[in-house]
C-alpha positions as CSV (number, residue, x, y, z in Angstrom):
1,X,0.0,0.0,0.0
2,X,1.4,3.5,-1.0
3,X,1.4,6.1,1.8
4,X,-1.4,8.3,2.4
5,X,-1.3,11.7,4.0
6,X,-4.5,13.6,5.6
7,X,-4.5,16.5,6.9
8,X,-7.3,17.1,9.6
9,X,-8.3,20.5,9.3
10,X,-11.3,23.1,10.3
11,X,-10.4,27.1,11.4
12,X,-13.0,26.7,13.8
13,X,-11.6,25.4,17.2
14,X,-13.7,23.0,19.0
15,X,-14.9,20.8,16.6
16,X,-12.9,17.6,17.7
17,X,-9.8,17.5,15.4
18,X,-7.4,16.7,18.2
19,X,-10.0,13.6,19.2
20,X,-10.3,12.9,15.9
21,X,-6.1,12.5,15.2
22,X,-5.7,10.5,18.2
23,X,-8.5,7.9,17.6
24,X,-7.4,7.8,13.8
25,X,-4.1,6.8,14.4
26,X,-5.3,4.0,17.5
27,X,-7.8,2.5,14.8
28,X,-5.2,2.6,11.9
29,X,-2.6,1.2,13.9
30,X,-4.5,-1.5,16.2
31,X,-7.3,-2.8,14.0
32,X,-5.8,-2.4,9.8
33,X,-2.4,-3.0,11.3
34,X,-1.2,0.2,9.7
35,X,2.2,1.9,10.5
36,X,0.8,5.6,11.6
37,X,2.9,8.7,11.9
38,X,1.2,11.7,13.1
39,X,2.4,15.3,13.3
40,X,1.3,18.0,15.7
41,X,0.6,21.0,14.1
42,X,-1.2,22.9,16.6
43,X,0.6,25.1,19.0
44,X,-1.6,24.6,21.5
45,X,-0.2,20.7,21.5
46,X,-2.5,18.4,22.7
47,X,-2.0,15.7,20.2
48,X,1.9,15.8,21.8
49,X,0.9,16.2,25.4
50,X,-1.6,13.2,25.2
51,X,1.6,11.0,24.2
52,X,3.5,12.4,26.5
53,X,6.3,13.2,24.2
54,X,9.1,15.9,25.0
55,X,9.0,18.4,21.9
56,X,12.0,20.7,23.0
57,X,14.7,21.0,20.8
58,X,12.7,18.3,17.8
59,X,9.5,19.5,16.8
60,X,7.6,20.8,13.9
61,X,8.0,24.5,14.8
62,X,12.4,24.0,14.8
63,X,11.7,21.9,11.8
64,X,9.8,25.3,9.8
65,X,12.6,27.4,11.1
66,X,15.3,25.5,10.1
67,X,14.8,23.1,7.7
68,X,15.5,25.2,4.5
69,X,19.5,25.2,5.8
70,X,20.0,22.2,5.6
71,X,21.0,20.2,2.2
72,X,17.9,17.5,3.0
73,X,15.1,18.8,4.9
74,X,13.5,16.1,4.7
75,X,16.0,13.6,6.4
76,X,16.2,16.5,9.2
77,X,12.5,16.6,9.7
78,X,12.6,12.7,9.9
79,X,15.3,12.7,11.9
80,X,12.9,14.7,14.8
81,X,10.3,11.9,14.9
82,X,9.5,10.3,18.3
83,X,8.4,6.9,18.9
84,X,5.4,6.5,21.4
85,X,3.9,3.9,23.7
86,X,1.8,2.4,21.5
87,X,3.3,-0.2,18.2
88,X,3.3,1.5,15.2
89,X,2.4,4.9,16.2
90,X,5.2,7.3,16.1
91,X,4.8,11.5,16.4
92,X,6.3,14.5,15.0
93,X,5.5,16.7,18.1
94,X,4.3,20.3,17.9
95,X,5.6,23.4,20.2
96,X,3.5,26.7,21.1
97,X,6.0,28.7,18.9
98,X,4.0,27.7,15.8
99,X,1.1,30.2,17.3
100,X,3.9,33.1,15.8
101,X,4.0,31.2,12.5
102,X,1.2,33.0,10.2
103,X,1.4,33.5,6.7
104,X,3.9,36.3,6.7
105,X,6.8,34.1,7.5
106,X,6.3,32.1,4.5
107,X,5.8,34.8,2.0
108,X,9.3,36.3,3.7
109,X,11.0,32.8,3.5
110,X,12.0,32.7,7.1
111,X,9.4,28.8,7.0
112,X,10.2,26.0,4.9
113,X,6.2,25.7,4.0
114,X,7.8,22.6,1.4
115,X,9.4,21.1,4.3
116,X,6.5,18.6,5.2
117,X,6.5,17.4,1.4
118,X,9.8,16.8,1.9
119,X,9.4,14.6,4.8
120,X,6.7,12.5,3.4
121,X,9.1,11.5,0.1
122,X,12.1,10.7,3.3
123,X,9.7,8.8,4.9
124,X,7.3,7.1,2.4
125,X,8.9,3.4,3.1
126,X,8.6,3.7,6.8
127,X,4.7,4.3,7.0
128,X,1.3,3.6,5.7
129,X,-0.5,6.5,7.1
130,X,1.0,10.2,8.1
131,X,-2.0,12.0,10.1
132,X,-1.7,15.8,10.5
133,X,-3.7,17.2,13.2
134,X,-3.7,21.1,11.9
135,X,-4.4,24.1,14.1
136,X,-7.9,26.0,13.7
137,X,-6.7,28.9,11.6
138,X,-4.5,29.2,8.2
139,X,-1.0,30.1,8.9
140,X,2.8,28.6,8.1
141,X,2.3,25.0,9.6
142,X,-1.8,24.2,7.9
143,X,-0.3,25.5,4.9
144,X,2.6,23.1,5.1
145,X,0.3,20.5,5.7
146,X,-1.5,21.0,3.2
147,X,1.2,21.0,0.4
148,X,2.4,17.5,1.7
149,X,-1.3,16.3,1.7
150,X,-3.5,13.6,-0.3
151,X,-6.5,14.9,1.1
152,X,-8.3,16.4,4.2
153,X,-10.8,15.2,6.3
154,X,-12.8,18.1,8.3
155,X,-14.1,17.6,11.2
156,X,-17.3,19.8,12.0
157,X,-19.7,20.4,14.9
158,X,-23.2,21.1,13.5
159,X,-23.9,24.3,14.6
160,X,-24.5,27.3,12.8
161,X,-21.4,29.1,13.2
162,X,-19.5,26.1,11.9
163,X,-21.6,25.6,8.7
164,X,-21.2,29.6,7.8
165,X,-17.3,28.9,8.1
166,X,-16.8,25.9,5.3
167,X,-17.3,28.4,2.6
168,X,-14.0,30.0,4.1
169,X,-12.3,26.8,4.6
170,X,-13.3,25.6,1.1
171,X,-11.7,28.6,-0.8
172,X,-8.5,28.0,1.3
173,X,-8.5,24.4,0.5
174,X,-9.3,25.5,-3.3
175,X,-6.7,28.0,-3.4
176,X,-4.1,25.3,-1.9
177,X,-4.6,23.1,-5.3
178,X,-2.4,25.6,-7.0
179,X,0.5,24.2,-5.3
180,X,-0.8,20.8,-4.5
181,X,-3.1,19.8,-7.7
182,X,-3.7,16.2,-5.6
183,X,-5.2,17.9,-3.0
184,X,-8.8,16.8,-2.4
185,X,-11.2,16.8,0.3
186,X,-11.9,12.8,1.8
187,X,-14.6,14.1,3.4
188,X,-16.8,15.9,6.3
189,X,-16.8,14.3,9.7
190,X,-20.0,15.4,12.0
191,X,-18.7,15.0,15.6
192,X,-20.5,15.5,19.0
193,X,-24.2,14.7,17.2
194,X,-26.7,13.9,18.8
195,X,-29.9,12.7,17.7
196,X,-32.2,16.3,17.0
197,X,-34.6,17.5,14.2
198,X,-32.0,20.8,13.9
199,X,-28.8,18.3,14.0
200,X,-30.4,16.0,11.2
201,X,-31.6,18.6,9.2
202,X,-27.8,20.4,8.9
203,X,-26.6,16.8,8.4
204,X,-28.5,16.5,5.3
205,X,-27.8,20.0,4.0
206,X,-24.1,19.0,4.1
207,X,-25.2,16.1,2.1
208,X,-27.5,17.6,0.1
209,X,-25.1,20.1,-1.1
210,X,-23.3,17.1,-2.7
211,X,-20.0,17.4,-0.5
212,X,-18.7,13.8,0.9
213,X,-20.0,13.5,4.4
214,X,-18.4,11.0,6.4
215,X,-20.4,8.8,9.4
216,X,-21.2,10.8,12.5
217,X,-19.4,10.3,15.7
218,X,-21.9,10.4,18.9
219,X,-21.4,13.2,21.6
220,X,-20.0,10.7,24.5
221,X,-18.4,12.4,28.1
222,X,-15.9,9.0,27.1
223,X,-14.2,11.4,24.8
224,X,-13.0,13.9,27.5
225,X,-12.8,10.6,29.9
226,X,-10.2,9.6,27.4
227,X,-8.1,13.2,27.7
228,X,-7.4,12.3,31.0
229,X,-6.6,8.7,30.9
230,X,-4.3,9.2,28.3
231,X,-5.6,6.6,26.0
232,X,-7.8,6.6,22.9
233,X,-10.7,5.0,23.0
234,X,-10.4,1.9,21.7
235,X,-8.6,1.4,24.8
236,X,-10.3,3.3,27.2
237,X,-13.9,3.0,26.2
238,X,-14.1,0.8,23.1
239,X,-17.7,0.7,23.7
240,X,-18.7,3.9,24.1
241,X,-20.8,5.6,21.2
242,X,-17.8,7.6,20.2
243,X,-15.6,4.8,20.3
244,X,-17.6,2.3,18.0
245,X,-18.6,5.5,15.6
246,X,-14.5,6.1,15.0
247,X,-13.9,2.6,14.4
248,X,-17.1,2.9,11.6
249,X,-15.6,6.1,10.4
250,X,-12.3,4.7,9.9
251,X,-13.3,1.8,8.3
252,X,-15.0,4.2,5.4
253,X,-12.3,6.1,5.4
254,X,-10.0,3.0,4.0
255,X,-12.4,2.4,1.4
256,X,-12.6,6.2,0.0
257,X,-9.2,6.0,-1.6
């Protein structure tokens, strides 16, 4: 199987991207026997703090800054990979200096924006599946992302305010095909739904509209549960609505090549 980068993006915070990254990878890893790298994008961290990796000196901020000096960037950004406690996941952690990272640096050339491209050609043997967990707005490290991905999936609480931001988020991901043709979208992923006339009705708009919408993933108090035991939930709370919607998610989201 070739390797198959997703970025996991939405500029609206709170919509369960994070959540989303970390059960991913579990599913990919533990049930399709997949090798799974993800990378931390966010500066707030959390996909990094729920492994528990150290990101100082090696993470993806250092690897922005710094990669364009050296003669392969992409062997340096490998070379900053982490293992963690779980087979076949490893993690490119993230560091809060990627909050100063907007979309200035790049046009000045002080970020590598190529340099996560680069790592996925350095790295293409070692993995099956490289999972991006992106920050909730467009700056130097989603842009990155996105020039190294296959497609994205976007998570999105059904509320109001989220469905008034996918026009934004669909011009930026439009826009992005002029570097990255390959680009496409895998699909929308409705998280914390719940069963409501209003939640159904903007769950058929989405599909309505003709955009790919993937299966919903149940609101479940597992999912913050998990944040503190420090395990996904296929561990935690395998059971749990959350937990068994991820597994059907992922499972849909092998067969959408």
């Amino acid at each position: 199987m070739s390797i198959r980068t997703t970025a996991i993006l939405n500029l609206k915070g709170g919509v369960a991207k994070t959540t989303t990254a970390i059960n991913m990878a579990a599913i990919l890893a533990r049930n399709h026997g997949s090798r799974v790298l993800l990378i931390d994008a966010d500066s707030q961290c959390n996909t990094t703090e729920f492994f528990g990796v150290d990101s100082s000196g090696s993470n993806l901020a250092e690897i922005l800054r710094n990669a364009q000096h050296y003669d392969d960037p992409g062997a340096y950004a490998a070379g900053c990979i982490q293992g963690t406690q779980y087979d076949r996941i490893h993690l490119l952690p993230g560091d809060e200096m990627l909050m100063d990272m907007d979309l200035s640096k790049v046009e000045q050339g002080t970020v590598c924006s190529n340099v996560l491209r680069y790592l996925v050609e350095e790295v293409k043997d070692m993995y099956d599946h490289i999972l991006i967990d992106c920050p909730p707005a467009f700056n130097a490290a989603s842009a990155a992302a996105l020039i190294a991905a296959d497609d994205v999936i976007i998570p999105i609480k059904l509320d109001a305010f989220s469905l008034r931001g996918m026009g934004n988020l669909m011009r930026q991901i439009k826009n992005m095909r002029k570097i990255n043709p390959r680009l496409k979208i895998a699909g929308l992923l409705p998280t914390m739904w719940y069963k409501d006339l209003q939640i159904q009705d903007a769950e058929k708009q989405l599909r309505d509209a003709g955009l790919p919408v993937f299966h919903h993933i149940r609101r479940s108090d597992k999912v913050d549960k998990m944040t503190f035991q420090q395990d996904p939930l296929l561990i935690s709370s395998p059971n749990s609505a959350a937990g068994v919607d991820y597994r059907k998610f992922v499972a849909e989201y092998m067969r959408r090549k």
